[in-house]
C-alpha positions as CSV (number, residue, x, y, z in Angstrom):
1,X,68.5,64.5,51.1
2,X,71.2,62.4,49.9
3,X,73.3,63.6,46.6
4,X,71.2,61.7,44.3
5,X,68.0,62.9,45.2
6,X,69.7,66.7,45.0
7,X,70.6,65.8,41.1
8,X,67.3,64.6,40.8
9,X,65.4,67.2,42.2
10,X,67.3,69.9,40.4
11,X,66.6,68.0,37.0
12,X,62.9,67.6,37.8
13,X,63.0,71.3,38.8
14,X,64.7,72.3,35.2
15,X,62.2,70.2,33.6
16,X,59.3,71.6,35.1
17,X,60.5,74.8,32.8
18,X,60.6,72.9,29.8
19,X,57.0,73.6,28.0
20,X,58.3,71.8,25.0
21,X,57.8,68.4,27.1
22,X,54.9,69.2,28.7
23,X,52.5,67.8,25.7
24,X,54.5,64.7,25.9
25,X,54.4,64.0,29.5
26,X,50.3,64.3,29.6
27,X,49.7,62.1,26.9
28,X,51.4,59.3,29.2
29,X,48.9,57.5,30.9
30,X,51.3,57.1,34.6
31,X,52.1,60.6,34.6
32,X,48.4,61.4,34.4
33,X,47.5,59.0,37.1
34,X,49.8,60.0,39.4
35,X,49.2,64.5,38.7
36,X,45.9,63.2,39.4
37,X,46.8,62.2,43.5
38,X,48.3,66.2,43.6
39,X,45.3,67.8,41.3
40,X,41.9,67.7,41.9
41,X,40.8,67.6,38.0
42,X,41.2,69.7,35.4
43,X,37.2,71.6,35.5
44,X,35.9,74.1,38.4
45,X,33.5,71.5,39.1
46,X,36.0,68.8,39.7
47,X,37.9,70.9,42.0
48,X,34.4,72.2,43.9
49,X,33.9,68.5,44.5
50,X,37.4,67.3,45.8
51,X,36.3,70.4,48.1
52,X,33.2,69.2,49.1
53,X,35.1,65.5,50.0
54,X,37.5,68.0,52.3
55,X,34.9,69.7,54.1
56,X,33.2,66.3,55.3
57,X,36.2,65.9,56.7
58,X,36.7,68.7,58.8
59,X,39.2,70.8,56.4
60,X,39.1,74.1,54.7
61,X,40.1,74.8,50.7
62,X,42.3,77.3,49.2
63,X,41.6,76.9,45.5
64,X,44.6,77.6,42.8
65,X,43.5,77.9,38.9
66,X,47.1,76.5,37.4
67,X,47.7,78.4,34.3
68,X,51.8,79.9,34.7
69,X,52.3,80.2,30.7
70,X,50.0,83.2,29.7
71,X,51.7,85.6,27.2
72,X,49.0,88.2,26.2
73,X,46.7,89.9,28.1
74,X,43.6,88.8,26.8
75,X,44.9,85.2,28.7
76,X,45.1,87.1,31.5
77,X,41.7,88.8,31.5
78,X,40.6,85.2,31.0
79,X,42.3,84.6,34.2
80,X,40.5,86.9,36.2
81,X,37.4,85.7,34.8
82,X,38.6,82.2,35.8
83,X,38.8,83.1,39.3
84,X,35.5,85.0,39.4
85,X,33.2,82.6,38.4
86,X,35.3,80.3,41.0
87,X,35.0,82.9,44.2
88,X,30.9,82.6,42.6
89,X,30.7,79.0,42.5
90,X,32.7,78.8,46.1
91,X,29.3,81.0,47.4
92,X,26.9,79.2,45.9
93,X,28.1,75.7,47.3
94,X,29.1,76.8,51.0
95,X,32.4,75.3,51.0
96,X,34.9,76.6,53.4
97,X,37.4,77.7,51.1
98,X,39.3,80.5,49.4
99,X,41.6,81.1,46.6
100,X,45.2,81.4,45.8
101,X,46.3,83.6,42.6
102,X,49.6,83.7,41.2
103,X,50.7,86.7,39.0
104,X,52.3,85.2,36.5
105,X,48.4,84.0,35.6
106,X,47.9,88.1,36.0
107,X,50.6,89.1,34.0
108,X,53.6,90.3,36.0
109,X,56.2,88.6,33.5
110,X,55.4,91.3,30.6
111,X,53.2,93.8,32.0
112,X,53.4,94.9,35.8
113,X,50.5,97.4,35.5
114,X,48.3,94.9,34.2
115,X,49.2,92.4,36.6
116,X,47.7,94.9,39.4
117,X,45.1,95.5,37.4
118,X,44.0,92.2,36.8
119,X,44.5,90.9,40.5
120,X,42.3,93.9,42.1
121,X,39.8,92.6,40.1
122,X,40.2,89.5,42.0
123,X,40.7,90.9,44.8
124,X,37.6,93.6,45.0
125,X,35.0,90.0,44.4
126,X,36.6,88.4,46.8
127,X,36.4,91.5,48.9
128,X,32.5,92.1,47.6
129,X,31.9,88.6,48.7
130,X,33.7,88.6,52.2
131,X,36.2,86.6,50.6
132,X,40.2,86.6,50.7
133,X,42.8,85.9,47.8
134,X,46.6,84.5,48.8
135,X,48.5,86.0,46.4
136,X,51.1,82.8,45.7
137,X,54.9,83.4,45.9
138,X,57.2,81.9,42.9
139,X,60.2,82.2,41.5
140,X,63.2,84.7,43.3
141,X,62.9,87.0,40.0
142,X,59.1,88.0,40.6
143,X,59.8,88.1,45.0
144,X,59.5,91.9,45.2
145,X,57.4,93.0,42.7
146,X,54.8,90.3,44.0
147,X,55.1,91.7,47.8
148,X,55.1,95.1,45.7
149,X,51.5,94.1,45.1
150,X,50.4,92.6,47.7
151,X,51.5,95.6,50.4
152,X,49.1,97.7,47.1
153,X,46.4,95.3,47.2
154,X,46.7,94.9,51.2
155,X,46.4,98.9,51.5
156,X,43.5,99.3,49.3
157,X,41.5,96.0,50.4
158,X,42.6,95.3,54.0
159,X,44.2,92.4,55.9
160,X,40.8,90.1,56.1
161,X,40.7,90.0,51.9
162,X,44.1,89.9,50.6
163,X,47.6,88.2,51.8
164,X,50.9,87.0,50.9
165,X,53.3,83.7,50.7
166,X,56.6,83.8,51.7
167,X,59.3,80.4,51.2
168,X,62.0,80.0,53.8
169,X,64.5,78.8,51.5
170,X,65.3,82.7,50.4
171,X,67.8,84.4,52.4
172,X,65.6,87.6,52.9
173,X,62.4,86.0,54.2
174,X,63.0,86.4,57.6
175,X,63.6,90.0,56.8
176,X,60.4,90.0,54.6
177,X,58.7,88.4,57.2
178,X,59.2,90.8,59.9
179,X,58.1,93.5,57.6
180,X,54.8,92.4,56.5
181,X,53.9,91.3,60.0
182,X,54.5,95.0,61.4
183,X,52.0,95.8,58.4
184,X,49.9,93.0,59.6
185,X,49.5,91.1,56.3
186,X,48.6,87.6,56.7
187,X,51.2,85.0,55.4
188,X,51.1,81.9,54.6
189,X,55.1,80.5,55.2
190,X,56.0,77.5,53.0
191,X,59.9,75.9,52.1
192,X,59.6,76.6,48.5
193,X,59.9,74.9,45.7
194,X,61.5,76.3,42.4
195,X,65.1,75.9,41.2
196,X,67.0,78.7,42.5
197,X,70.9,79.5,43.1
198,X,73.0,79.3,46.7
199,X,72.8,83.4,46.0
200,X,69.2,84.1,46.8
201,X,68.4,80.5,48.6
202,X,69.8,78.4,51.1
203,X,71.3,74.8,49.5
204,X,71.3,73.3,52.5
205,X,67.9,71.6,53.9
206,X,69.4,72.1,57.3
207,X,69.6,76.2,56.9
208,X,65.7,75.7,54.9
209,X,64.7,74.1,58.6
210,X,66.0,76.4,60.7
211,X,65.1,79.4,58.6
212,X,61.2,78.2,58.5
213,X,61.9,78.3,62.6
214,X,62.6,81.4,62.7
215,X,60.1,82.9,60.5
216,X,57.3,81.0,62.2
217,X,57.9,82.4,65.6
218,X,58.1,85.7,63.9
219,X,54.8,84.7,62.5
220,X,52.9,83.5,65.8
221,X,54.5,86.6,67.6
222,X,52.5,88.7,65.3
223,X,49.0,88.4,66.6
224,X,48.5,88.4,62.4
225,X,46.3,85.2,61.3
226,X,48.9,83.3,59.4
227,X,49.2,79.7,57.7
228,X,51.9,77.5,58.4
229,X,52.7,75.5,55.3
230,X,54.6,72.4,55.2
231,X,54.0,68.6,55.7
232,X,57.1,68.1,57.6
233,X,56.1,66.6,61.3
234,X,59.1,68.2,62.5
235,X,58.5,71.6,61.3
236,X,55.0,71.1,62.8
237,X,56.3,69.6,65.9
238,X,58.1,73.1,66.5
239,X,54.6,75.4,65.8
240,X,53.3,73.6,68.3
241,X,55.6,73.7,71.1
242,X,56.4,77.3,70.2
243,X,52.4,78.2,70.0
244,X,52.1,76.1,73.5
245,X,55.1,78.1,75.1
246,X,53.4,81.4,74.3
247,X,50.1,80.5,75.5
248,X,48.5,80.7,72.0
249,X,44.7,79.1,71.4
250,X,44.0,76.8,69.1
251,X,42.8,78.9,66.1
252,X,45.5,81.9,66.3
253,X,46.8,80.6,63.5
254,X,45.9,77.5,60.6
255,X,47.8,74.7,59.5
256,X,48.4,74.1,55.4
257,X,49.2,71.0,53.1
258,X,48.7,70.3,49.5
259,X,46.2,68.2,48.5
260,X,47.3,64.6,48.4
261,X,49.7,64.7,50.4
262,X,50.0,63.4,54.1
263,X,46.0,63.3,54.2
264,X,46.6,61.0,57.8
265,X,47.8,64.6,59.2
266,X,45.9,66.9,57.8
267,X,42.8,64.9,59.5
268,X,44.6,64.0,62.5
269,X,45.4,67.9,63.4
270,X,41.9,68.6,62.1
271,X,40.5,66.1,64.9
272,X,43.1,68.1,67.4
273,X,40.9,70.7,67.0
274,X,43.8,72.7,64.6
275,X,42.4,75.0,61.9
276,X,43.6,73.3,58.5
277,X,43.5,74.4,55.0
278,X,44.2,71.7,52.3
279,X,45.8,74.1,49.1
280,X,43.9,72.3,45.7
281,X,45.1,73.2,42.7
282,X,43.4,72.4,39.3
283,X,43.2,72.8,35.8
284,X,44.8,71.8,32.2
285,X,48.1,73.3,32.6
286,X,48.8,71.2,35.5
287,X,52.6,70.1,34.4
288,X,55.1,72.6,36.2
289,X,53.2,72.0,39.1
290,X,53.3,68.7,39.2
291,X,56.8,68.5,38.1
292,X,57.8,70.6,41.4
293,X,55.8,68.1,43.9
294,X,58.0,65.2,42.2
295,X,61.0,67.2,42.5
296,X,59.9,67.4,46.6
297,X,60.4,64.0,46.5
298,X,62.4,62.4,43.8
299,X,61.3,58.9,45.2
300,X,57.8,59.4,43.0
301,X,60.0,59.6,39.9
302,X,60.9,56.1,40.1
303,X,57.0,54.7,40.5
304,X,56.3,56.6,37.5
305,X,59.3,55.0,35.3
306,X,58.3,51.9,36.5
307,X,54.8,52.5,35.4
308,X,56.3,53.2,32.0
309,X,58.3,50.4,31.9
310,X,55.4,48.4,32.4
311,X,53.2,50.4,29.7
């Protein structure tokens, strides 16, 4: 990543914070189209179709409700109603899919109690249902309290209904990583992708790499189902070849991208016979979101100020 695209990134990263701009930003018409190639609608039913296209096509679903800004807990009741009524709707269409919940949606910013609450809930439909919840990773200053929960939730619900996400561009992942894998909870490994300093996270995309290296053969050594995250041929290059070199079956382990993006390999390892899950997220409070996949590639910034220049 050249210097350029740093600044950028780290300004699209800032203003994926800023809620003042978020009103502004979805009332332009090229900001919308382009969320719209990252989120599948903003309606359950639009996301349970996107789904439906996916599992013609040979891939599984994690669904993700994008709502980061609740404040009270009646918002975050409304959450967990959210995501039961999804886990029902995921049942009654057949889809291969489950769901990802973050806990800022449950209420871990003001009230960690009720976060836990709020996401057993989740947690014992999913359970009821022979279902599983990925409970999403997100900014350094929620990292242990959210494993906190998870290692709770994993206790109380077991490894087949309840997991966590860990981002190799924090310094203690591989640490983290070793530890939930001796408790055998699933995880799904990702690079991250929120604005964090050189104290907590590695700057360089070099160190990110190497890190994600690490952790995935601490993942695949496991004998724990785990998802590797990331879009980056290279990084999937080296599952492979590791996964090959210890004598790993196809299906030890799943492949994950985010909807939109690099559909040509999510079907390509699909047709390999590779287990992979396609993360959709949905919903009206889709702007940080979207504001983090530009920042993954500053490049997308420029085709949507061109699109405003042209009106």
């Amino acid at each position: 990543m050249t210097a350029a695209d740093q600044l950028s990134r780290s300004a699209l990263l800032y203003l994926s914070r800023q809620e003042g701009l978020k009103d502004l930003a979805t009332r332009m018409r090229p900001f919308r189209k382009m969320a719209s190639r990252f989120i599948a609608g903003e309606t359950l039913e639009e996301a349970v179709d996107a789904v439906k296209a996916l599992t013609a096509r040979g891939l599984m679903a994690s669904f993700d409700h994008l709502n980061e800004a609740v404040k009270t807990p009646e918002e975050t009741r409304d959450e967990v109603r959210q995501y039961q009524r999804l886990l029902a709707r995921i049942d009654q269409v057949g889809v291969k899919a489950n769901v990802s919940l973050k806990l800022t949606q449950c209420g871990v910013l003001f009230d960690k109690a009720l976060a836990l609450e709020n996401a057993r809930a989740v947690v014992e439909d999913a359970k009821r249902r022979d279902s599983f919840v990925r409970i999403d990773m997100e900014h350094s200053a929620v990292t242990q309290v959210t494993l906190d929960i998870v290692r709770e939730l994993h206790a109380e619900f077991g490894e087949p209904h309840v997991g966590a996400v860990l981002q190799s561009y924090l310094r203690r992942t591989e640490a983290d990583a070793k530890a939930l894998c001796q408790e055998r909870v699933r995880i799904r490994l990702c690079k991250g992708a929120y604005l964090e300093g050189p104290d907590v996270a590695f700057p360089d995309k070099a160190d990110v790499d190497a890190n994600f290296v690490r952790c995935m053969k601490v993942l695949l050594d496991s004998g724990v189902y785990h998802g590797i995250a990331t879009h980056d041929e290279r990084m999937i290059d080296a599952t492979l070849d590791y996964a090959a070199k210890q004598n790993l079956p196809r299906g030890a382990y799943e492949f994950q991208m985010l909807y939109g993006i690099r559909r040509d390999l999510q079907e390509r390892l699909a047709k390999e016979g590779h287990p992979v899950r396609v993360y959709v997220p949905y919903g009206r409070h889709w702007y940080p979101y979207f504001m983090r996949r530009l920042a993954e590639r500053p490049a997308n910034l420029w085709f949507v100020m061109r699109n405003l220049v042209r009106g």
